[in-house]
Residue, then its C-alpha position, 0 to 999 in steps of 0.5 A: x244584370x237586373x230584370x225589371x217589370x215595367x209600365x211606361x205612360x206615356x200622353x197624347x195631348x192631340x187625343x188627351x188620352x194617355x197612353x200606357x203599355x206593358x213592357x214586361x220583364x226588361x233585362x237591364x245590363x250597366x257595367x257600374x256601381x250599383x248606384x251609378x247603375x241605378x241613377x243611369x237607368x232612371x235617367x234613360x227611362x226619364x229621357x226616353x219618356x220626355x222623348x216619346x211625349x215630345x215626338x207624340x205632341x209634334x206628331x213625329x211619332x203615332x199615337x199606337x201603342x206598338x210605335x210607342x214601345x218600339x220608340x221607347x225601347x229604342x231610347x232607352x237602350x240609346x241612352x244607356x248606350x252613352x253612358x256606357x257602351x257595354x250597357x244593354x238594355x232587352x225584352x228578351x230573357x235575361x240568361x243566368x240566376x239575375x234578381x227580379x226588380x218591380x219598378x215603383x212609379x209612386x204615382 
């Protein structure tokens, strides 16, 4: 279990603005190696930002910030989910003494 900070962008080719929202502290749960763990993180996280710029250029998905991180959330906890069902992804607080990670987005 990790508790992650997080900034999800995410852009608007209809407005040419790029959306960016703060999802907070996640708490992220994936039974696995650590490096395993790591990599299907990452993986959901990608899946689930390509997702969203997808369903924004489509106009499948409104271009508010609350339908982007709720869509968001969605994804990542779906993406997780297959890579193995016990995995949990929340916004919520993470219970017990858990190591707080800062995402690097190197951007």
């Amino acid at each position: 279990m990790r508790k992650i900070i997080q900034i999800v962008k995410a852009w608007d080719r209809a407005t040419g603005k790029t959306l960016t929202f703060l999802l907070g502290r996640s708490c992220v749960t994936i039974p696995a190696e650590q490096l395993q763990a790591s990599d299907a993180f990452a993986d959901a996280v990608n899946k689930s930002i390509d997702v969203v710029n997808y369903e924004l250029d489509s106009g499948e998905l409104a271009p508010s910030i609350y339908a982007i991180r709720s869509r968001y959330i969605q994804l990542v906890k779906t993406y997780l989910q297959t890579y193995n069902p016990l995995s949990a992804f929340s916004t919520a607080q993470c219970q017990g003494t858990v190591t707080v990670n800062s995402a690097n987005y190197n951007c």
